[in-house]
N, C-alpha and C positions, 0 to 999 in steps of 0.2 A: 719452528724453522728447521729445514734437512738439509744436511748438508753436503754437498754434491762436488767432489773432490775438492779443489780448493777455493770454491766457492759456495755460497750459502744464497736461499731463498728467504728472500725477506717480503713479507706480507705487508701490505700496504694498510694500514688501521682504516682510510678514506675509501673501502671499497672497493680499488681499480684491481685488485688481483694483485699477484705476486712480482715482487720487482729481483732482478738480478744484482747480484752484487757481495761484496765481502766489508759493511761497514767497520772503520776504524772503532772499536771500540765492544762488538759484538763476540768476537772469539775471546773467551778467558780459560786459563789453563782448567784442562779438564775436559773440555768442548764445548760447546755452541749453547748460545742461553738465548729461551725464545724474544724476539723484540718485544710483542704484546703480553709479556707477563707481569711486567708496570711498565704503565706508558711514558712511567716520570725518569725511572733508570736508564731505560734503553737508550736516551742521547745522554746521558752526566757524561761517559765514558770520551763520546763522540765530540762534544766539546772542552773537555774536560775541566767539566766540572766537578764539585766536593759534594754536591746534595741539590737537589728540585728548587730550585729558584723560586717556581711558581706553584709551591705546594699550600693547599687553603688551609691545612692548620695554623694556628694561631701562634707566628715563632714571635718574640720579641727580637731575637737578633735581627731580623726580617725588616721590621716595623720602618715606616720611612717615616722621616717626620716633617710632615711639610709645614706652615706654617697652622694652617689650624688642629692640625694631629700637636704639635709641641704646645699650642695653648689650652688643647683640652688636657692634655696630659697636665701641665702645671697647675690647671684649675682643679682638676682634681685630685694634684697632690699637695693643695695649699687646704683644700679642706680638709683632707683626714689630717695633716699636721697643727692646720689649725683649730682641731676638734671643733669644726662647726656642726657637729651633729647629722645633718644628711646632705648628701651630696649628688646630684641628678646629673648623668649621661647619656644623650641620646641622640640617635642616626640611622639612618635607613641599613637595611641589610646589608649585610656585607659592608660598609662602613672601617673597618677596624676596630672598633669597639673592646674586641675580646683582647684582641693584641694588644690594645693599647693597657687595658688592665692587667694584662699579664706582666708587660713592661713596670707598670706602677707597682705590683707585687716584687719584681726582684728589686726596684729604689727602695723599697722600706728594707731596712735594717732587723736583725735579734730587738731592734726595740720594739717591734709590733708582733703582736699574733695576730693570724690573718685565715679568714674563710672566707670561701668562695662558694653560692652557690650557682650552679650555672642552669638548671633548668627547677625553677619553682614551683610547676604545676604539682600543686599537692594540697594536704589537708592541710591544717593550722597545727594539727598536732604533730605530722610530719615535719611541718617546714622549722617545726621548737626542736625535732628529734636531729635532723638535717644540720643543722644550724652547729648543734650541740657534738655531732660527732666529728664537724670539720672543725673544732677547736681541741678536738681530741678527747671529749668529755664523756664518764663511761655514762650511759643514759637508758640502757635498756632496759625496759619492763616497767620505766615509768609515765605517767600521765602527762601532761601539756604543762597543770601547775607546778608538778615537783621536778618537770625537765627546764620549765624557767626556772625555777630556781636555783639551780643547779650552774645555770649559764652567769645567772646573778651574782651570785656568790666566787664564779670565777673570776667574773669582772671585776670586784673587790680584790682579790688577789692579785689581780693586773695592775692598780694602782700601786695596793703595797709595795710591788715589786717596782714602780714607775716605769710602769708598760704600759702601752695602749694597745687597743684591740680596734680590728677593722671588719667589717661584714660588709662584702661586694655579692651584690645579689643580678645577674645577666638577665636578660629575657624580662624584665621587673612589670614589661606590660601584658603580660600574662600572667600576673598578681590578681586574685578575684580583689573585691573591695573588703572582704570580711581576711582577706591574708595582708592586705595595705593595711588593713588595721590591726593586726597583728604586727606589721615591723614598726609602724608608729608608737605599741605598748612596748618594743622593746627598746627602743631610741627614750624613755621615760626612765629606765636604770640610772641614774645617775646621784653624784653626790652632793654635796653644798654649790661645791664651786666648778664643778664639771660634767660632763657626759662620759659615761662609763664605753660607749658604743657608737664608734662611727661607724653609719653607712651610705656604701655608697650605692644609690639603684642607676641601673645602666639599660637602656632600652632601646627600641624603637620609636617612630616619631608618635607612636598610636599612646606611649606614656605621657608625656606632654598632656595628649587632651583628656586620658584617663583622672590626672592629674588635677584638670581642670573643674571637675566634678564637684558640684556645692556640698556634695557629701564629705568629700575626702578635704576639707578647706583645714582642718587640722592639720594634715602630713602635708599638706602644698605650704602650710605658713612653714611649718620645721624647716623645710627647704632652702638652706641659703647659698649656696653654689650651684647653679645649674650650668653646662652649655651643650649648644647642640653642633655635632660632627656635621659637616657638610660634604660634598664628595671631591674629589681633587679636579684642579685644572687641567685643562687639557695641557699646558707648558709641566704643569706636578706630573702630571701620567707620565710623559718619557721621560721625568725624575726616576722616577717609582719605578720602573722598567730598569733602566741601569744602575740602580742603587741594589736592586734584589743580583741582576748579574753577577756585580761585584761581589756582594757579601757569598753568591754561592761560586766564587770562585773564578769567574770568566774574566779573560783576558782578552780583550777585546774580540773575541767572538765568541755566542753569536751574539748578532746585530740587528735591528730594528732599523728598516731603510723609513722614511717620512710620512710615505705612502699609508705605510702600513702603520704607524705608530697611528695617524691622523682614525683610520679605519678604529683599529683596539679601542681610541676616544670614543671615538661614534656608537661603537657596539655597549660599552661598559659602562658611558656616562660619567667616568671618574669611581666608581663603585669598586677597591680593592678586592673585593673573590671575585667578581665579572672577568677583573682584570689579570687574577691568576689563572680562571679558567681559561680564555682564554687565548693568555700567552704562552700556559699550558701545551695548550692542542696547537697552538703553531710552530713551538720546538720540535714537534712532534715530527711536523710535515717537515721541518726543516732536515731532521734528521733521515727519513726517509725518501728525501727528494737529495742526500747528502749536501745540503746548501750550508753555508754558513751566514749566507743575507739572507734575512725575513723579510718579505717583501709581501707585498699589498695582496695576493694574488690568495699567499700561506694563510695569511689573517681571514679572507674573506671566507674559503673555504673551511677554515677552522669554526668560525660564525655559525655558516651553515651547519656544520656536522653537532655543533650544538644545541642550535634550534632545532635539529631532526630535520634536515631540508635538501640532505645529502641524498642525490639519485644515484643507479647505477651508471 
């Protein structure tokens, strides 16, 4: 953006060229910051908000809980507490999945040690090394069987100390069948009267039928809490809309006129990163159309510009 005495050209991210104007929130001491250098900063100011409402990393503070995000969350923190040994989550993409596990990681307490792995595509020896280093375990330079054992031997310590230990593995339907039997042989750690190693695998709906496989009928028996995320209501989505507002700050603007929340449905499905892209890209227009009602017209055009559909 240039700044042209006491006003500023501000570029349209939709294509139409350059719009006129001095928006509230663009000038900060120092001078002029371009709009398009994140698309997610350039309206916080203009509405003033604290941080990106509709940013797709994975915040727990974020997380909305509608009613089946609060039952998957409980189910799966009744199984690691209940040391049921494995624990199965799974939902379509974008789902909140990762959120919701992030959220279960800060509920547990100093009484758990806790790994995460988030993307598994690896060897069997990788995924013992992997495993090993997010427990903090020093593991280098050795084999698959003296990195289990290593992991083993902590896990004993874990008791001693009466701790428990959790392994949250993401993606878990992109486990080959020789790696799903790999975390089946480490769910076998255990003592007289316990499992040394809760896990929980967490996936898409394709682990289910992975799952389902006569081969793998061992780790589907171990399996005693499963549920599956389904995607929000269309009444949930304009929850989820001003639930995220709030937490990032907004005061009742901006705003989501009906028109357009009904559109967001249609476009997203209920699908939470659908639904921050975007609501994303329609603060966007909001702010450069300086509106503070989002109306049917922002969302549609936002649709487009993300399916690639935008003409000049």
């Amino acid at each position: 953006m240039r700044a042209t005495g006491e006003q500023a050209q501000v570029l349209d991210p939709f294509g139409r060229g350059p719009r006129r104007g001095t928006p509230r929130g663009d000038i900060q001491k120092g001078g002029f910051r371009h709009p398009l250098c994140s698309e997610q900063s350039v309206y916080l100011d203009y509405y003033g908000l604290t941080e990106p409402p509709f940013d797709i990393t994975p915040n727990p503070r974020f997380l909305f809980y509608s009613d089946k995000h609060r039952e998957a969350f409980n189910h799966v923190l009744y199984g690691i507490r209940e040391r049921k040994g494995f624990v199965q989550l799974t939902g379509e993409v974008g789902a909140g999945k990762t959120t919701l596990c992030r959220a279960i990681l800060e509920k547990l307490d100093g009484h758990y040690a806790t790994a995460l792995i988030l993307n598994p595509v690896m060897s069997a020896g990788e995924l013992m090394k992997a495993v090993a280093v997010e427990f903090g375990l020093p593991v280098n330079g050795l084999d698959r069987l003296d990195t289990l054992a290593v992991i083993n031997q902590f896990l004993l310590q874990q008791v001693e100390r009466r701790q428990d230990t959790v392994l949250i593995i993401d993606e878990a339907q992109d486990l080959t069948d020789e790696l799903l039997e790999q975390v089946r042989l480490l769910s076998n750690l255990e003592t007289d009267d316990r499992k040394l190693l809760q896990i929980v695998l967490m996936g898409q709906p394709e682990l289910r039928e992975r799952l389902n496989n006569p081969r793998l009928r061992q780790l589907r028996q171990r399996i005693t809490v499963r549920y599956h995320l389904p995607p929000l209501s269309r009444f949930e989505v304009n929850q989820y809309i001003q639930h995220r507002l709030e937490v990032a700050g907004a005061k009742g603007a901006p705003y989501f006129t009906q028109p357009a929340l009904w559109r967001v449905y249609r476009y997203s499905q209920g699908i939470p990163r659908l639904l921050n892209a975007i609501c994303d890209k329609a603060l966007l227009a909001g702010f450069v159309g300086q509106r503070e009602e989002i109306d049917y017209r922002m969302v549609n055009r936002a649709v487009h510009e993300l399916e690639g559909q935008l003409t000049a």
